[in-house]
N, C-alpha and C positions, 0 to 999 in steps of 0.2 A: 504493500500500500504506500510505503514512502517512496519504494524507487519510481511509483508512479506518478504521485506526486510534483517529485523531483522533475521527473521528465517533460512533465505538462508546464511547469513553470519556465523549464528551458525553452519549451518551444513555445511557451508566448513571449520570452524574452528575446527569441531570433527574431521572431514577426511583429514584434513591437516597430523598428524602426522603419518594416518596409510599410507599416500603414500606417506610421504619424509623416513620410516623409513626402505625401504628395497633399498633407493639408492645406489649403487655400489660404492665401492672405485674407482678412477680411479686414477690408478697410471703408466700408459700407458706412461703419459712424464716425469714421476722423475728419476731421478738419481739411486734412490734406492730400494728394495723393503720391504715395513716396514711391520714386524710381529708383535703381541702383542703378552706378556706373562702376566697372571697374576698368583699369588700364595701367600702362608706365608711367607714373606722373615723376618718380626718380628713374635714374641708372641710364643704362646708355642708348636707350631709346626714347628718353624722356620728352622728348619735342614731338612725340606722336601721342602721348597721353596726352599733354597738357593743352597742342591743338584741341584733340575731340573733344576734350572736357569745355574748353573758352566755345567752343560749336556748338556744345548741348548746353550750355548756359543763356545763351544768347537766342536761342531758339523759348528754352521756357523760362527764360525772363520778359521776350512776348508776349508768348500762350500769358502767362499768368496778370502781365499788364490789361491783358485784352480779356480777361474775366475766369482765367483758369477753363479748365474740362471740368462737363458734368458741375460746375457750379464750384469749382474746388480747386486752387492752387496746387502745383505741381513741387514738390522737394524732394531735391537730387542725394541720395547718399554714394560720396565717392570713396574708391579703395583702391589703393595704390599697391601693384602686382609686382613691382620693381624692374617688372620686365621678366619674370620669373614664374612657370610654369605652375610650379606647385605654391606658389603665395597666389597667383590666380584661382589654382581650386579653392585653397582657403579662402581667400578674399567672397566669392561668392556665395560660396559654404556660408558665411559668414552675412552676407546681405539676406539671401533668403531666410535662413532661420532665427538670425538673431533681429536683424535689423526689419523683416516681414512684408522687402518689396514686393512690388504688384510687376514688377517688368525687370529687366537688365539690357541698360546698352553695354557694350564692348566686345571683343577688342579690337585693337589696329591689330598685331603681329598675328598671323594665324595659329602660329603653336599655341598662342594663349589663349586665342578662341575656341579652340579645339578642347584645350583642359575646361576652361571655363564650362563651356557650352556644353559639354557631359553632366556637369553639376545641374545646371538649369533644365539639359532633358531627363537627368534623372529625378528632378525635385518638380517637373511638370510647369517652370515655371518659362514664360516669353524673353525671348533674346533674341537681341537686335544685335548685328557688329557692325557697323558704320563702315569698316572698309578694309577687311580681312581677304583675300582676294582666294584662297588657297579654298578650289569645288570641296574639298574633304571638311569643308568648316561644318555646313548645312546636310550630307551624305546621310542617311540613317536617322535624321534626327528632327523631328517636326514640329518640336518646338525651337528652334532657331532657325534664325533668319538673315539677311542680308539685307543694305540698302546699296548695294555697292558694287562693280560686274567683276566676273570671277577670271582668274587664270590662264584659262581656256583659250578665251577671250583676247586679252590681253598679250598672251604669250605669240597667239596670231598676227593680233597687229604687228608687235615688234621684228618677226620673221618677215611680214610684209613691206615694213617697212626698211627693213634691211637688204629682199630682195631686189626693190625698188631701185635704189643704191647701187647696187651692184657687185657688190659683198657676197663672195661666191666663196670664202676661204674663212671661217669664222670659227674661232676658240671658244671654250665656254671656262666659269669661273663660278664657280656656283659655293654657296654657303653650304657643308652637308650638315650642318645641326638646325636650319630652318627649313620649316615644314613647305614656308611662305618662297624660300631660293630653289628649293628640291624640285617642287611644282611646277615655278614657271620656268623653270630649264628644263625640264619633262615634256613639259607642253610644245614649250618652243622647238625642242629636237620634232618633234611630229611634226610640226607645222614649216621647218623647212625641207622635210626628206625631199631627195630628189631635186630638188631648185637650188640647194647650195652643199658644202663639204665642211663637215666639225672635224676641224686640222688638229685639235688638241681640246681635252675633255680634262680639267682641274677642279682640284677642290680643297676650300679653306674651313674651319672649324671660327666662330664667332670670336671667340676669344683672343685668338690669334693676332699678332703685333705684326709680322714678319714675313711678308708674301714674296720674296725676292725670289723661293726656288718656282711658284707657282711661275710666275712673272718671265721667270729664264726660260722657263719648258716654253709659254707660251710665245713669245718671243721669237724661237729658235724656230719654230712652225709657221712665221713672216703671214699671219694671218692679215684679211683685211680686214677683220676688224671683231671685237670682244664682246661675248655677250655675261652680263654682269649683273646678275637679279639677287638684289640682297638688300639691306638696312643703310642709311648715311653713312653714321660712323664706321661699320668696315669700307665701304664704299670708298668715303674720303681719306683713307688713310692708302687702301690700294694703289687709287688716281696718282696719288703723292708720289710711292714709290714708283709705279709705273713711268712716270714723264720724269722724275727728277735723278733717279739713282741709272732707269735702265735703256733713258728716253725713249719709251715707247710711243709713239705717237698718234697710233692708229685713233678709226673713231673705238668707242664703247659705249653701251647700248643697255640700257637696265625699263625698272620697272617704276612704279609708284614709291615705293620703299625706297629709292633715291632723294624723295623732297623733305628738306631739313636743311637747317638755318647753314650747316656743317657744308654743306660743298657751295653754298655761294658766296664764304669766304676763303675760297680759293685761287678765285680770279682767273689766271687763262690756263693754271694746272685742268679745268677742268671744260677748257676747246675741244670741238669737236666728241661733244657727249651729247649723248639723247637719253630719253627716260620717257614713259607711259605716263599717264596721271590722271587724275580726277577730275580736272579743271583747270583752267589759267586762268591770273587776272586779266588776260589779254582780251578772253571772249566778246564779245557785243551781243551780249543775250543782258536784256532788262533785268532778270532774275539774280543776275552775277552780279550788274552792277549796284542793286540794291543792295544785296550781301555784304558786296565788299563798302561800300557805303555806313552801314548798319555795324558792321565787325570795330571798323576805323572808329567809329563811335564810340563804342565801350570798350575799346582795347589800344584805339591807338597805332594800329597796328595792320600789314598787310597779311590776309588770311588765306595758310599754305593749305593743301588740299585736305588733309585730316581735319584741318577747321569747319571746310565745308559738308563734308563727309559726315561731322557730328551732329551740324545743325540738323540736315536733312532725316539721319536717322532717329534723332530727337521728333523732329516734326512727323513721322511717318508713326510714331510710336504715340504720339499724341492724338492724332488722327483715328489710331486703330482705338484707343479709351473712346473716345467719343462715339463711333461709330457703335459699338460694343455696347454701349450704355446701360454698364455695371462696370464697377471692380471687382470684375470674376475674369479671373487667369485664360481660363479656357474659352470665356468670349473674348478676351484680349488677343490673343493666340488668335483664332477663328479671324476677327478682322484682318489684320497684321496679313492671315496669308492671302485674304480678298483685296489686297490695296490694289489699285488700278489707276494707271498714269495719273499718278500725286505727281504736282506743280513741286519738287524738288529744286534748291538753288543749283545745283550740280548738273540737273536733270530728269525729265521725267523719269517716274518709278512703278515699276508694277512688277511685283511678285509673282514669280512664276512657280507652277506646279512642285519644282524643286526648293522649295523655299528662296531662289535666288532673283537675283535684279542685271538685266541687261539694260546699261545706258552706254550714251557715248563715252570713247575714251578719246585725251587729245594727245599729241604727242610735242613735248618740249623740247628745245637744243638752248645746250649751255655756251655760253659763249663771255666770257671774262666779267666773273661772277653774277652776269644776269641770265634770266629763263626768258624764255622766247618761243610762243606759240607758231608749232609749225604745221599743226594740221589736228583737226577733228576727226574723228573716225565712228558711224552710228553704226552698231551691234547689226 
């Protein structure tokens, strides 16, 4: 009688957590309605948190001048990931249960979406990443989402755009500890088979100071030109060594994960470089120019594409509360995946089947220390 007891106590103590862990926020009598954000707002991607965050501020410090959702001010709790996978589980761990968001934006880096975004489908609750680009973010998982075009995508243009060019001899240089560098040099191999030749296939670890033997291999294979999908800070320190120690001169050729304050004070180290992105403030679309307008306002400041990337995922999130009309998760989620070309500052946005968002992407060229719109490209 007690080993049984025992054993029935065990097994309501296994299933204890798996059925407190999809309880609902109820936030039906507060005052307010709380979001979580997590991201990098320290460490060495800290210019892509603190972007999205000034982007989701500015977006519901709108909403909330303009009467809040649902009758109800919106309040943001933020949590700084350091750029660290598993301070990301925690960090979210940590919004849904302790703190009892009704949603989650983030993140920018895909690894951390990825950790993140497990926590959020296994706790049932809505996640938004503002501009995580790597397809495996949204894969298997129905409660996250994107405002932002993926990979795939992306990895195309830049093949095409390289094509273009005439870049028939191209090296690759890829990050192998990010999920967000693995992808789009995956991608991009498919997308130039047959139209061009990968003369040399490298690879750096994040951490890394030192890329001189990467630099020599590629180099020594007189490529016309380097493709380079990774983070600023390795980014700008490669460019460095590349032109200064080994003068490589060729173009190089990256992603979104390029734009940060770090390579536009570099000046002409970084001629002849291209990069994908979200946006330019160069566009002539009324939508940009109010953004940029609006951002300058409360910050002061010119706002890089994870700026815009926030706003819009902010506003795509607010959007789906209202439509939803309850603080219930599961209606949140449901709207969220019916969004259909939202007036986004970035670009219209409508979620598709896959949880993900095809918009335009533009492609920039650096040129002694400024960005320079050189072409839109529509999905």
């Amino acid at each position: 009688m007690t080993r049984a007891i025992f054993l029935g106590l065990l097994a309501l103590l296994v299933l204890m957590p798996s059925a407190c862990k999809h309880k609902d926020a109820d936030q039906s009598n507060t005052t307010e309605i709380v979001v979580g954000e997590y991201g990098s707002m320290t460490g060495s991607e800290a210019s892509f948190g603190q972007s999205t965050h000034k982007g989701i501020m500015l977006a519901f410090d709108q909403i909330n001048a303009a009467g809040g959702v649902l009758g109800k001010p919106i309040r943001v709790i933020k949590d700084d990931d350091h750029g660290s996978k598993d301070d990301a589980i925690a960090g979210v761990k940590m919004l849904i249960d302790q703190d009892n968001v009704i949603a989650v934006l983030g993140e920018v880096a895909s690894s951390n979406s990825l950790a993140g975004g497990g926590v959020c489908q296994d706790k049932h609750v809505p996640m938004i990443s503002p501009s995580s680009t790597n397809p495996a973010v949204t894969v298997g998982r129905e409660w996250v989402f994107r405002t932002c075009f993926t990979d795939d995508f992306q990895a195309a243009v830049e093949a095409q755009f390289a094509i273009k060019k005439g870049w028939k001899k191209i090296a690759l240089l890829t990050c192998a500890d990010s999920a967000y560098s693995v992808g789009l040099t995956t991608n991009f191999k498919k997308s130039i088979e047959g139209k061009a030749e990968v003369v040399d296939d490298e690879k750096y670890n994040s951490k890394d100071s030192d890329f001189s033997a990467q630099l020599t291999s590629i180099q020594s294979h007189s490529p016309d030109a380097v493709y380079l999908p990774g983070y600023y800070t390795n980014i700008a320190e490669i460019l460095k060594q590349a032109r200064e120690k080994l003068n490589l001169n060729v173009p190089f050729i990256g992603g979104d994960g390029w734009d940060g304050p770090v390579l536009m004070q570099l000046g002409n180290i970084t001629n002849n470089c291209y990069f994908t992105n979200h946006y330019s403030p160069d566009e002539n679309r009324p939508e940009v120019k109010k953004f940029l307008a609006d951002f300058h306002a409360k910050y002061g400041e010119t706002p890089d594409a994870m700026a815009i990337t926030g706003y819009d995922g902010a506003l795509v999130l607010a959007d789906a509360i209202k439509r939803a009309g309850k603080l219930d998760r599961q209606a949140i989620r449901d709207a969220i995946a019916q969004t259909k070309d939202f007036p986004g500052a970035s670009g219209r946005i409508t979620i598709d089947e896959n949880r993900n968002c095809r918009k335009p992407i533009v492609v920039i060229e650096l040129h002694d220390g400024k960005a320079r719109l050189v072409d839109t490209i529509e999905p």
